[in-house]
mmCIF entry with sequence, helices, sheets and N, C-alpha, C, O atoms, coordinates in Angstrom:
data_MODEL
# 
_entry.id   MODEL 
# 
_entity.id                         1 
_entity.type                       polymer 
_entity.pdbx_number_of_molecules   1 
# 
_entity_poly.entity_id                      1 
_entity_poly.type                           'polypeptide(L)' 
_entity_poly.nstd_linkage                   no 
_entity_poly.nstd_monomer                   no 
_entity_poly.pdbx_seq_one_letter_code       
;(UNK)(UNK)(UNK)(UNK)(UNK)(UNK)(UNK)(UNK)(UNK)(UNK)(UNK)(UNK)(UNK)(UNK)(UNK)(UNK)
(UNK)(UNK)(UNK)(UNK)(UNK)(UNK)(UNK)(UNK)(UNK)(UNK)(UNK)(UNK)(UNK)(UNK)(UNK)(UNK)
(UNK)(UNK)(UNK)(UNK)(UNK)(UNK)(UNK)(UNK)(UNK)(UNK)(UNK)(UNK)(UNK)(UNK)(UNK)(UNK)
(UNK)
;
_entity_poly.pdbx_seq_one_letter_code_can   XXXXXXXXXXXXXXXXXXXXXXXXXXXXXXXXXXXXXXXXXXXXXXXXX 
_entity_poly.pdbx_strand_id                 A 
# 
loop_
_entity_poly_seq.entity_id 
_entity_poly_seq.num 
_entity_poly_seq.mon_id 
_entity_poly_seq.hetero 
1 1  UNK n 
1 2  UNK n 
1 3  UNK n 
1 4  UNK n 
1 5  UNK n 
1 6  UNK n 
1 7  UNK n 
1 8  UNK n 
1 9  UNK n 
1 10 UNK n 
1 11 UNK n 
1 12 UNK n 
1 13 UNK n 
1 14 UNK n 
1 15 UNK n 
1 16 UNK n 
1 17 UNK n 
1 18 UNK n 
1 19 UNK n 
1 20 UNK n 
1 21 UNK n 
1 22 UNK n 
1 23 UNK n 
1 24 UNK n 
1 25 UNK n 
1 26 UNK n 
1 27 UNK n 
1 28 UNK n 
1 29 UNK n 
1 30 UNK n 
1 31 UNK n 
1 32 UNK n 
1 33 UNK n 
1 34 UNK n 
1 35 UNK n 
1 36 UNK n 
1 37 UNK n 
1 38 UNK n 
1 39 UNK n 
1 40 UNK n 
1 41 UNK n 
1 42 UNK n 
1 43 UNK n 
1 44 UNK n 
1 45 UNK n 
1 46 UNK n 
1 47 UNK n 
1 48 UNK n 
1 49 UNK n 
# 
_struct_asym.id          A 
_struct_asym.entity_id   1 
# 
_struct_conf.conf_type_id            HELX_P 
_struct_conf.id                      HELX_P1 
_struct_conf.pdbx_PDB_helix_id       AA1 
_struct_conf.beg_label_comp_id       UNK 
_struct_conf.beg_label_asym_id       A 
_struct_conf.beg_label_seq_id        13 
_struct_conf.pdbx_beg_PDB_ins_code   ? 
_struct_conf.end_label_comp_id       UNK 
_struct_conf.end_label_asym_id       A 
_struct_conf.end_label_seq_id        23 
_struct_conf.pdbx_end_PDB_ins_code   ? 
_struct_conf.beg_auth_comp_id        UNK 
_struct_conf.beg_auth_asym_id        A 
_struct_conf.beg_auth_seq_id         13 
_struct_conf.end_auth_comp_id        UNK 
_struct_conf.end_auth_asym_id        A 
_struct_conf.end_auth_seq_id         23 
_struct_conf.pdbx_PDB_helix_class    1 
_struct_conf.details                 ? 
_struct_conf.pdbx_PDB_helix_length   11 
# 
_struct_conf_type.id          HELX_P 
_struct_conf_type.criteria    ? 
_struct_conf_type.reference   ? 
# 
loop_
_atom_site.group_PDB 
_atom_site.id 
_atom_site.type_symbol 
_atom_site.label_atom_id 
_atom_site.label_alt_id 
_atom_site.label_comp_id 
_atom_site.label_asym_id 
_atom_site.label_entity_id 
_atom_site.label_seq_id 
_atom_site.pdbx_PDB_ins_code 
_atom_site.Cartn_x 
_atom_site.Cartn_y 
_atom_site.Cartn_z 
_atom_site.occupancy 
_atom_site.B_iso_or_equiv 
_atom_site.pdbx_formal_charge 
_atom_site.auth_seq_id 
_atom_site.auth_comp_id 
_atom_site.auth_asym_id 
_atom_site.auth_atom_id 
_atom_site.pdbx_PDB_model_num 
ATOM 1   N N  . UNK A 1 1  ? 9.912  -24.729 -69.653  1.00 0.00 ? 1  UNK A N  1 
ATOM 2   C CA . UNK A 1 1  ? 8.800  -24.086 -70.292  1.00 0.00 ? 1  UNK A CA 1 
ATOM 3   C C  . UNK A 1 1  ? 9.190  -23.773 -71.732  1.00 0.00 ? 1  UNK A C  1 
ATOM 4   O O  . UNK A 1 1  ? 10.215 -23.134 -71.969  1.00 0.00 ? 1  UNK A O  1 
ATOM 5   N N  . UNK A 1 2  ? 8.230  -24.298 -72.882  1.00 0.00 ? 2  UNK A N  1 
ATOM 6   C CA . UNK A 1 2  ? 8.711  -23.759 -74.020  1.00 0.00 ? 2  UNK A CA 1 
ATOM 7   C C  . UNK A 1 2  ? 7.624  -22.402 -74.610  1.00 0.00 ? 2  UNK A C  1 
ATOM 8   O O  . UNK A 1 2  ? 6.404  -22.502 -74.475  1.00 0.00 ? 2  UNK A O  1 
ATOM 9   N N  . UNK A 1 3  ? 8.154  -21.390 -75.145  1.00 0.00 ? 3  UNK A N  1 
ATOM 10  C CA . UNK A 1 3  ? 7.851  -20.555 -75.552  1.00 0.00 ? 3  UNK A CA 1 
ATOM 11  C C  . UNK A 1 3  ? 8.285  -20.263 -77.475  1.00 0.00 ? 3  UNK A C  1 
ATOM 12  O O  . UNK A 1 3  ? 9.308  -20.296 -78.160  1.00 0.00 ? 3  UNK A O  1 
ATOM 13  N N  . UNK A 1 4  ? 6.800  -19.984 -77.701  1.00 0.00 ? 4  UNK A N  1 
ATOM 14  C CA . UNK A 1 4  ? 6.719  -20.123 -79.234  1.00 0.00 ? 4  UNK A CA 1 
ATOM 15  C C  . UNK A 1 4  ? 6.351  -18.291 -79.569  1.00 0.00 ? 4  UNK A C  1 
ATOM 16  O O  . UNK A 1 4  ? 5.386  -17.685 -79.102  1.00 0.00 ? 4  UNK A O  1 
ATOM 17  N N  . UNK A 1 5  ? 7.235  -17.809 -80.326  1.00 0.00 ? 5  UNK A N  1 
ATOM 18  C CA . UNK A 1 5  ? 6.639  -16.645 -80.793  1.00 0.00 ? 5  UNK A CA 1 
ATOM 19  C C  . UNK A 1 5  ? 6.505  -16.872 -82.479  1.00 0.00 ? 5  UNK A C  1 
ATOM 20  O O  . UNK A 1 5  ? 7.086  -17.660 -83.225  1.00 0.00 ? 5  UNK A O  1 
ATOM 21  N N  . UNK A 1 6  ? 5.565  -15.913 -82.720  1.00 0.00 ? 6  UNK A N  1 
ATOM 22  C CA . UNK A 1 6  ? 5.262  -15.944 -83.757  1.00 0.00 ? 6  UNK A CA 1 
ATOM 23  C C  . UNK A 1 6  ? 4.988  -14.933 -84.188  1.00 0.00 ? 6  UNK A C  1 
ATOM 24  O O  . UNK A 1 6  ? 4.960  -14.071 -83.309  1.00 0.00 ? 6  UNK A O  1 
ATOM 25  N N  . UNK A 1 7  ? 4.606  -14.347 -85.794  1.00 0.00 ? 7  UNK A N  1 
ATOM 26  C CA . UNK A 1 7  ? 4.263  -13.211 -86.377  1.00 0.00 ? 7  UNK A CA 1 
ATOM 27  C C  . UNK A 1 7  ? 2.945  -14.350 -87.591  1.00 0.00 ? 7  UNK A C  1 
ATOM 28  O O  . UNK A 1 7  ? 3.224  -15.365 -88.231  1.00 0.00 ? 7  UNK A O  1 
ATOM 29  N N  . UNK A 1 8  ? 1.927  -13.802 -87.511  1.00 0.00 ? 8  UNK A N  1 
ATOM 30  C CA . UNK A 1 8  ? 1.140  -14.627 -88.506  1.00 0.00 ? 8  UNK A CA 1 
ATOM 31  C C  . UNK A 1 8  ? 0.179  -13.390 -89.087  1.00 0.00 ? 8  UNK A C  1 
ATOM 32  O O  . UNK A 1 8  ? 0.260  -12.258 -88.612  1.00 0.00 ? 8  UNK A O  1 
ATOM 33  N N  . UNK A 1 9  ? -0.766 -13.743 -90.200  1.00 0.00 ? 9  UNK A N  1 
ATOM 34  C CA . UNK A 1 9  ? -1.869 -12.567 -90.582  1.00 0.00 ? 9  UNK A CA 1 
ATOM 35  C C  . UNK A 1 9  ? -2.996 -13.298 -90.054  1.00 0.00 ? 9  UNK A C  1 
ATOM 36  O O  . UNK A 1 9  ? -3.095 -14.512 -89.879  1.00 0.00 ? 9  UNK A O  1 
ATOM 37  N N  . UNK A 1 10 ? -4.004 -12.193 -89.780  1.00 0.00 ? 10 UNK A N  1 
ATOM 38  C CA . UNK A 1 10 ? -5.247 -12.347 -89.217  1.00 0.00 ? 10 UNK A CA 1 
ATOM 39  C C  . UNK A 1 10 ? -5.823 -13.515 -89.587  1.00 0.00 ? 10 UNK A C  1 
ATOM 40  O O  . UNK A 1 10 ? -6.534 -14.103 -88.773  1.00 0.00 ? 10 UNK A O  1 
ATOM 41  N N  . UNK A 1 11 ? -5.601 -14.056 -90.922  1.00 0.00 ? 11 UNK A N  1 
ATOM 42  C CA . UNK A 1 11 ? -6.348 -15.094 -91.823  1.00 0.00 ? 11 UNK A CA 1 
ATOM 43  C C  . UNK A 1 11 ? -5.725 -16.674 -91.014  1.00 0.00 ? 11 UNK A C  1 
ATOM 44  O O  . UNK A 1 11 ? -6.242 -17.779 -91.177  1.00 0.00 ? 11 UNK A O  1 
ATOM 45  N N  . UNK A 1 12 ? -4.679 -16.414 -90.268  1.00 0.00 ? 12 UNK A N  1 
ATOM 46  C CA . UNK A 1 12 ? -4.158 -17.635 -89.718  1.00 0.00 ? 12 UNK A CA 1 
ATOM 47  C C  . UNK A 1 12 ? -4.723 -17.805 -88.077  1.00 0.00 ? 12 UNK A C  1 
ATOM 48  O O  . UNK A 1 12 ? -4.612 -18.784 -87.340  1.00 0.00 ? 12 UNK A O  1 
ATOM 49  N N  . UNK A 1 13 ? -5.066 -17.093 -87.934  1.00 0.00 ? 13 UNK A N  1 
ATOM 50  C CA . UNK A 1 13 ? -5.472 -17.021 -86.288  1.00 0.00 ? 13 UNK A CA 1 
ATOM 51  C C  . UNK A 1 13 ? -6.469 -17.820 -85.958  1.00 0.00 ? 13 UNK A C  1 
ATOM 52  O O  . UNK A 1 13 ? -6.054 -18.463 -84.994  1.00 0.00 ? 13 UNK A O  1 
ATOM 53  N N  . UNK A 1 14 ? -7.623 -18.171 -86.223  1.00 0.00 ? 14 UNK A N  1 
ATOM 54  C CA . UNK A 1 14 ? -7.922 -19.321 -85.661  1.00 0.00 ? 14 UNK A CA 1 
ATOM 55  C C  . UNK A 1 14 ? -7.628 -20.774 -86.080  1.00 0.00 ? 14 UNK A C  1 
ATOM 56  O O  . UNK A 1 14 ? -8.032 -21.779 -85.494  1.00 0.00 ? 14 UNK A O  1 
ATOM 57  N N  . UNK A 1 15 ? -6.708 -20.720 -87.404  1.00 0.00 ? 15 UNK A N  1 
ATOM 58  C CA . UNK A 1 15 ? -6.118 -22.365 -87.694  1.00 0.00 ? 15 UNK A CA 1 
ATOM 59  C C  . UNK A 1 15 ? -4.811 -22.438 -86.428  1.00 0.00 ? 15 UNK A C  1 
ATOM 60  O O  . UNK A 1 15 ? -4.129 -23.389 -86.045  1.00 0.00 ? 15 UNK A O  1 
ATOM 61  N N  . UNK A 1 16 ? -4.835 -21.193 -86.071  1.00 0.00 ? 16 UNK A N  1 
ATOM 62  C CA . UNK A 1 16 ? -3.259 -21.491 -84.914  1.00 0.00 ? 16 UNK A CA 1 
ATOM 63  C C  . UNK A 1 16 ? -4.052 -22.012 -83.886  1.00 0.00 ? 16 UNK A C  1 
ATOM 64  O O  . UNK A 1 16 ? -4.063 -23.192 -83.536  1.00 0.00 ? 16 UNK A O  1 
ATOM 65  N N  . UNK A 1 17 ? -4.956 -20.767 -83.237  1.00 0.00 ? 17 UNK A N  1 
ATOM 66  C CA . UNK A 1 17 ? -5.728 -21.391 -82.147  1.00 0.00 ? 17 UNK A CA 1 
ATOM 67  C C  . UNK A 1 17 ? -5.663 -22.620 -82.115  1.00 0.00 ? 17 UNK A C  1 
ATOM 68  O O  . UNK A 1 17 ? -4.934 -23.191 -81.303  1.00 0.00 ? 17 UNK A O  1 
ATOM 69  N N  . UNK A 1 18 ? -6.486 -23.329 -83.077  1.00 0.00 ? 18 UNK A N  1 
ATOM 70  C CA . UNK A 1 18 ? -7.208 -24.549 -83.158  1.00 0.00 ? 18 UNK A CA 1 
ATOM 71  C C  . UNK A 1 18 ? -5.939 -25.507 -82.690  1.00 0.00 ? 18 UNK A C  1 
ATOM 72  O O  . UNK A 1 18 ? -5.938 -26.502 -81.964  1.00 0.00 ? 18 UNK A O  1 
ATOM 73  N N  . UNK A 1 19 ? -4.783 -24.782 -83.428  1.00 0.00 ? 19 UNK A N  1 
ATOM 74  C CA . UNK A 1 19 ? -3.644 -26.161 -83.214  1.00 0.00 ? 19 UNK A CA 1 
ATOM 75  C C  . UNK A 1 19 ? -3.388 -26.393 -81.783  1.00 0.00 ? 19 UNK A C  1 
ATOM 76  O O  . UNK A 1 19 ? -3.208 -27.429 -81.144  1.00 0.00 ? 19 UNK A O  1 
ATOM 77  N N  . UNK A 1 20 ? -3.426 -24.918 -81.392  1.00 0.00 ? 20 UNK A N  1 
ATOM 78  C CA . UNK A 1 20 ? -2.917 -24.585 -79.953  1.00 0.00 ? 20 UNK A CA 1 
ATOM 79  C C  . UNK A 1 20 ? -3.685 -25.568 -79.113  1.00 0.00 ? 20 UNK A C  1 
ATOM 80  O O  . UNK A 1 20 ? -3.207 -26.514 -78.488  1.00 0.00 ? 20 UNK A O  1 
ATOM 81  N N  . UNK A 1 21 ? -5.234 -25.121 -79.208  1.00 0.00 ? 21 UNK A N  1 
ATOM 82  C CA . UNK A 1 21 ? -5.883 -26.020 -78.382  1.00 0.00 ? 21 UNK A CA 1 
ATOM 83  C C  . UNK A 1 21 ? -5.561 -27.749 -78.480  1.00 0.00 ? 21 UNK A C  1 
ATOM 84  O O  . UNK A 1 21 ? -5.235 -28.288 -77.422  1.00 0.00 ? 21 UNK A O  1 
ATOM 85  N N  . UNK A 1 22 ? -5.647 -28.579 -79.685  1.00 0.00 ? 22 UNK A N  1 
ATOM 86  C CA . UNK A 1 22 ? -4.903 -29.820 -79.243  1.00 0.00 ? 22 UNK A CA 1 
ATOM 87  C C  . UNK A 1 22 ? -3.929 -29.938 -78.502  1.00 0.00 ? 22 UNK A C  1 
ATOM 88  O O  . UNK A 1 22 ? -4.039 -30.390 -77.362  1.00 0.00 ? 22 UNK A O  1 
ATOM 89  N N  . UNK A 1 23 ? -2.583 -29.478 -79.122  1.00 0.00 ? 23 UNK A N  1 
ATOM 90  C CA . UNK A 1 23 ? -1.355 -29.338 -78.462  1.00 0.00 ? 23 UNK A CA 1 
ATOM 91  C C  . UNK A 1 23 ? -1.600 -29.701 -76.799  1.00 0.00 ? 23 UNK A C  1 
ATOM 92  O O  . UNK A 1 23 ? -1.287 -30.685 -76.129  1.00 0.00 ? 23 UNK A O  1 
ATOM 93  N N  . UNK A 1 24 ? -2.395 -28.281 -76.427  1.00 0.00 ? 24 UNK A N  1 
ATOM 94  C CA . UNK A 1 24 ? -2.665 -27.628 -74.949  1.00 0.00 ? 24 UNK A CA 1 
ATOM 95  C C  . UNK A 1 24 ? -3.346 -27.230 -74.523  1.00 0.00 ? 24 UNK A C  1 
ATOM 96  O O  . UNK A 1 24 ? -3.225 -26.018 -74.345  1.00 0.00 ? 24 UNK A O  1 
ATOM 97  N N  . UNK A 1 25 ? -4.563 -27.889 -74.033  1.00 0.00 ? 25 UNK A N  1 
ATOM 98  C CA . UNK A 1 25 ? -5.826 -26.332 -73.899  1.00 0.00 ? 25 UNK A CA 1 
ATOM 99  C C  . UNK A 1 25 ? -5.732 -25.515 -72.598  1.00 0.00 ? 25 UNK A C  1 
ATOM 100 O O  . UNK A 1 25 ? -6.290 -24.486 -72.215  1.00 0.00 ? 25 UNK A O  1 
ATOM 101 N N  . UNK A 1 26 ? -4.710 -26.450 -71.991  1.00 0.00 ? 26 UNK A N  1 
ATOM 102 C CA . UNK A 1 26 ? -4.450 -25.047 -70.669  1.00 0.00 ? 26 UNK A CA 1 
ATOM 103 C C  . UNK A 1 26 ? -3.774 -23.815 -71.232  1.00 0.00 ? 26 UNK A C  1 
ATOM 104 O O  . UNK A 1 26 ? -3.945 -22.813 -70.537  1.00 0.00 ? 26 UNK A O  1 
ATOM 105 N N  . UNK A 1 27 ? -2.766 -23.586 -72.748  1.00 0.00 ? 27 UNK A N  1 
ATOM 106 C CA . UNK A 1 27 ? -1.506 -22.526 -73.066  1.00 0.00 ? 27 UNK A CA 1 
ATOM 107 C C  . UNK A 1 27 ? -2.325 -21.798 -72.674  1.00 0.00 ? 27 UNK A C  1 
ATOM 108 O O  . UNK A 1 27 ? -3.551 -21.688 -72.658  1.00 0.00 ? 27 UNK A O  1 
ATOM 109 N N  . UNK A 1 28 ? -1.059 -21.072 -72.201  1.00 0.00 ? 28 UNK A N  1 
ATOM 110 C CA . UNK A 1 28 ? -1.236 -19.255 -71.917  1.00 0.00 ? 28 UNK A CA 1 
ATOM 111 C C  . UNK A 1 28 ? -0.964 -18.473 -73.740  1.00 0.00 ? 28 UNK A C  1 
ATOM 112 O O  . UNK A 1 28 ? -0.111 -18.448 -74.627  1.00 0.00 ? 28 UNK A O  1 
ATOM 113 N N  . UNK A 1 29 ? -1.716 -18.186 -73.575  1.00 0.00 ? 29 UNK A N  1 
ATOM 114 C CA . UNK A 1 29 ? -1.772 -17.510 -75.158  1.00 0.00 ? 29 UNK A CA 1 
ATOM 115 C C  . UNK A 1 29 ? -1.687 -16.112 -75.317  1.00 0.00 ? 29 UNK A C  1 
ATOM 116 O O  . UNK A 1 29 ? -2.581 -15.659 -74.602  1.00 0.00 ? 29 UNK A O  1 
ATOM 117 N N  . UNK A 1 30 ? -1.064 -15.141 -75.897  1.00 0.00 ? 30 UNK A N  1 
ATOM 118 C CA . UNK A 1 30 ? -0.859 -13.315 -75.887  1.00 0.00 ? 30 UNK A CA 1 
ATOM 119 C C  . UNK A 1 30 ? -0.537 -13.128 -77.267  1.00 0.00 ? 30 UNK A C  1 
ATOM 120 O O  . UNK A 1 30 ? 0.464  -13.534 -77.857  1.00 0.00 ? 30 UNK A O  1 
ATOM 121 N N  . UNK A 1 31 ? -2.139 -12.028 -78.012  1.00 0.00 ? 31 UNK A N  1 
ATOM 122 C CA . UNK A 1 31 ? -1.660 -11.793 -79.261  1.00 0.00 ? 31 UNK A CA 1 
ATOM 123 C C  . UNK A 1 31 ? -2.027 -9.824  -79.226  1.00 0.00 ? 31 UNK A C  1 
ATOM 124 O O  . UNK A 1 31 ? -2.780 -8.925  -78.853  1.00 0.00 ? 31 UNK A O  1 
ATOM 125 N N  . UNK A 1 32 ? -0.950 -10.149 -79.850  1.00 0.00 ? 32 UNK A N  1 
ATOM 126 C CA . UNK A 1 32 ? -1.091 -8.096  -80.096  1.00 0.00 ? 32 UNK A CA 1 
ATOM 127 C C  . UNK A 1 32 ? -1.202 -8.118  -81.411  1.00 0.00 ? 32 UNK A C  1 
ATOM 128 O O  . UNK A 1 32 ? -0.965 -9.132  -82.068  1.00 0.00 ? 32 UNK A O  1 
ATOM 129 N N  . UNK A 1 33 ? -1.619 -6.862  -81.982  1.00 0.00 ? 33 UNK A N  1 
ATOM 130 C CA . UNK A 1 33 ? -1.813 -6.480  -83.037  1.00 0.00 ? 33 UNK A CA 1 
ATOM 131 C C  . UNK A 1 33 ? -0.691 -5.447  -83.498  1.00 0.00 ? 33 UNK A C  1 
ATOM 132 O O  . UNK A 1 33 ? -0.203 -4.666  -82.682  1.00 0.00 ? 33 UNK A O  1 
ATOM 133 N N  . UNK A 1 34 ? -0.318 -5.470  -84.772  1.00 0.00 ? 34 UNK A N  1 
ATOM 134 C CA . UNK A 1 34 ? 1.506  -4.839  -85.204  1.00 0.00 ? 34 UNK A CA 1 
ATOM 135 C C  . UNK A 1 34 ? 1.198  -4.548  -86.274  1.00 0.00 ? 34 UNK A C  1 
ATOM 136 O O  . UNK A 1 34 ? 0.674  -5.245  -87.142  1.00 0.00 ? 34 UNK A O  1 
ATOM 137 N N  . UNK A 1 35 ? 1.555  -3.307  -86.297  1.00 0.00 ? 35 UNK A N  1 
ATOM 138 C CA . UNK A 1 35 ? 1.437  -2.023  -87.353  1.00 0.00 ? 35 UNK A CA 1 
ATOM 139 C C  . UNK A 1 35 ? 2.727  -2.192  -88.680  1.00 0.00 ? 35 UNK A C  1 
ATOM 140 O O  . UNK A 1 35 ? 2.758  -1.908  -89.878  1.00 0.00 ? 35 UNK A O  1 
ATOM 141 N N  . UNK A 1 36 ? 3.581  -2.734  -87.814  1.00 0.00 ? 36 UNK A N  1 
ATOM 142 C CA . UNK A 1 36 ? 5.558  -2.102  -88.583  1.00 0.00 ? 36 UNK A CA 1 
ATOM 143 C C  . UNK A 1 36 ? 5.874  -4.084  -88.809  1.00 0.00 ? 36 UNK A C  1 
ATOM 144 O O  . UNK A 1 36 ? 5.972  -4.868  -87.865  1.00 0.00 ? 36 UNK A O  1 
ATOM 145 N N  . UNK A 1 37 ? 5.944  -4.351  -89.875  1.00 0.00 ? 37 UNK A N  1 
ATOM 146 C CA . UNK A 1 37 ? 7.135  -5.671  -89.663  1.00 0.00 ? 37 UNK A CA 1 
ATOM 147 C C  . UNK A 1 37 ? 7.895  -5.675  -90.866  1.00 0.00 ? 37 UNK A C  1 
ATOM 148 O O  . UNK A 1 37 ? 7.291  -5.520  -91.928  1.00 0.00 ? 37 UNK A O  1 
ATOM 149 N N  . UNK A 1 38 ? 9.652  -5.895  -90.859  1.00 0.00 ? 38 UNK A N  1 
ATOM 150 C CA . UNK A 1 38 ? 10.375 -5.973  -91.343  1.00 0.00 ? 38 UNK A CA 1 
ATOM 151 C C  . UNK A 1 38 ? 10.622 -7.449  -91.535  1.00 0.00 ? 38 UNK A C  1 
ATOM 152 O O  . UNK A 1 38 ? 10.330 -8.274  -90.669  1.00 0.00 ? 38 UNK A O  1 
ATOM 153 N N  . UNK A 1 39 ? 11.278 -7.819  -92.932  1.00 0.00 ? 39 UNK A N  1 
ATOM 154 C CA . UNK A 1 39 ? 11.939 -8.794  -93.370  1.00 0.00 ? 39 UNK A CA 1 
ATOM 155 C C  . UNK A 1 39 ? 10.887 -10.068 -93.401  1.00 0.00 ? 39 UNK A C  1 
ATOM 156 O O  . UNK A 1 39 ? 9.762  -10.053 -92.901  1.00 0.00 ? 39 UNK A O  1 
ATOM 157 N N  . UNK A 1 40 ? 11.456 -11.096 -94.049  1.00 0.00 ? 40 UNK A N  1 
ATOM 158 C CA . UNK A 1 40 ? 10.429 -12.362 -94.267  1.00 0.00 ? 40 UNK A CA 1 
ATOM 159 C C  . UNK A 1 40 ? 9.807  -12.091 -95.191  1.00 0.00 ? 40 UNK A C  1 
ATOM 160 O O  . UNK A 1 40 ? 10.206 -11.300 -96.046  1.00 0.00 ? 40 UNK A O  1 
ATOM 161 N N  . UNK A 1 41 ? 8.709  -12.675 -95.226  1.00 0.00 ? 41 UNK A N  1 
ATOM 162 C CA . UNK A 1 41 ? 7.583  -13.149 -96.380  1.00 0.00 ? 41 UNK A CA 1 
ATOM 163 C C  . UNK A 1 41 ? 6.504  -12.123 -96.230  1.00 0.00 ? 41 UNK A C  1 
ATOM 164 O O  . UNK A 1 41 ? 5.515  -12.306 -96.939  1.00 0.00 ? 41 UNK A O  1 
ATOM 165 N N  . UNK A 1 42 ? 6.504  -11.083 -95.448  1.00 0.00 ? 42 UNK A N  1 
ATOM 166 C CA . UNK A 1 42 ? 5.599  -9.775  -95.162  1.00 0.00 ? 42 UNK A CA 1 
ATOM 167 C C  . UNK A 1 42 ? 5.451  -9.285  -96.797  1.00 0.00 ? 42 UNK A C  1 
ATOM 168 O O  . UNK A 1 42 ? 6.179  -9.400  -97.783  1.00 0.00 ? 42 UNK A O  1 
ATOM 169 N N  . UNK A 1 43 ? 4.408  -8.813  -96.598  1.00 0.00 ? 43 UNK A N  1 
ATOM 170 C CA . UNK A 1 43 ? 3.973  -8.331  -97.779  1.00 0.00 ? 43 UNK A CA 1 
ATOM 171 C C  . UNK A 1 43 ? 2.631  -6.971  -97.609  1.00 0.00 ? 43 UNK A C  1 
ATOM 172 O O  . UNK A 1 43 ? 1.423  -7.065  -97.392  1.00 0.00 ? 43 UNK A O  1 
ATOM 173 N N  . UNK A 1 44 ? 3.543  -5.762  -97.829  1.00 0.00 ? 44 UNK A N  1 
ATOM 174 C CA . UNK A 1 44 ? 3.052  -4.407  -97.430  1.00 0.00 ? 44 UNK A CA 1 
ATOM 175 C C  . UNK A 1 44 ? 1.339  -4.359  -98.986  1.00 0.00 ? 44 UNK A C  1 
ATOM 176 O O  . UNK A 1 44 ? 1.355  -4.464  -100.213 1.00 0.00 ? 44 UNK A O  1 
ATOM 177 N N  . UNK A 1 45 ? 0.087  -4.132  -97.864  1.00 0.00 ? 45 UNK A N  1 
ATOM 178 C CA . UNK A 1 45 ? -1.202 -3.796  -98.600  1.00 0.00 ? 45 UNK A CA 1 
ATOM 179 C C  . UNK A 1 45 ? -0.817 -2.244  -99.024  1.00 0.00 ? 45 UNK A C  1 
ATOM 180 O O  . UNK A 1 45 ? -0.373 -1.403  -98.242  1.00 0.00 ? 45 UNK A O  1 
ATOM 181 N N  . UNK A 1 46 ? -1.174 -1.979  -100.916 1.00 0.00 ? 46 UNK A N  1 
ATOM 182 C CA . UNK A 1 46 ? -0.966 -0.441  -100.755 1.00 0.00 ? 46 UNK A CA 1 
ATOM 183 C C  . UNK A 1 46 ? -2.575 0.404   -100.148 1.00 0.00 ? 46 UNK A C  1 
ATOM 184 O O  . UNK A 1 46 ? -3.780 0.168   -100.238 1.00 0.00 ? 46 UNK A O  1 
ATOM 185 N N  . UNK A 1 47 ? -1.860 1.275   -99.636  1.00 0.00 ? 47 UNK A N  1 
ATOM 186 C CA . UNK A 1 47 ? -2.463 2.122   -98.445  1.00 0.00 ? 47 UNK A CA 1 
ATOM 187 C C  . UNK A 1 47 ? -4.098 3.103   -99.362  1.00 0.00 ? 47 UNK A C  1 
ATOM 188 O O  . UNK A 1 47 ? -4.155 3.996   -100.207 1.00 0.00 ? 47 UNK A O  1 
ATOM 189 N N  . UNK A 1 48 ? -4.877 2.515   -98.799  1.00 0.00 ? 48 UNK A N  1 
ATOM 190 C CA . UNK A 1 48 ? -6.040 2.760   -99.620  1.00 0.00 ? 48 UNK A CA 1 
ATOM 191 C C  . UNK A 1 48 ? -5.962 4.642   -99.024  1.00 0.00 ? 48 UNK A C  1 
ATOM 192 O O  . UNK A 1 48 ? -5.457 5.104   -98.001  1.00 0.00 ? 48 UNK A O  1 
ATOM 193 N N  . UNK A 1 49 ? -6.701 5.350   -100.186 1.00 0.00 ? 49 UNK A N  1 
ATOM 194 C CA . UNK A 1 49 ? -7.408 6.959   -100.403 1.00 0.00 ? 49 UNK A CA 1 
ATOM 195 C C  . UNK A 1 49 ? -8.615 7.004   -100.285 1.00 0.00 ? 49 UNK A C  1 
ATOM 196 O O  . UNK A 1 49 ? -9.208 8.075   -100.417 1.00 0.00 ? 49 UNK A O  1 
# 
């Protein structure tokens, strides 16, 4: 079984889907939503008033 994790922004989520579905349209698919991420190409929005 291969298992893919990932961290992506909202703006990528259905170009992943989409891939996903060719790939596989049976995958088991699990996305949470994440408050905290460290390191990489993350890039902190400043915090609106």
């Amino acid at each position: 079984m291969d298992i893919i994790y990932t961290v992506i922004t909202r703006l990528e989520i259905s170009k992943l889907n989409a891939e996903i579905t060719i790939i596989d349209p049976n995958a088991f698919v699990i996305m949470n939503s994440i408050k905290d991420t460290k390191g990489g190409m993350v890039k902190k929005r400043p915090l609106a008033h």
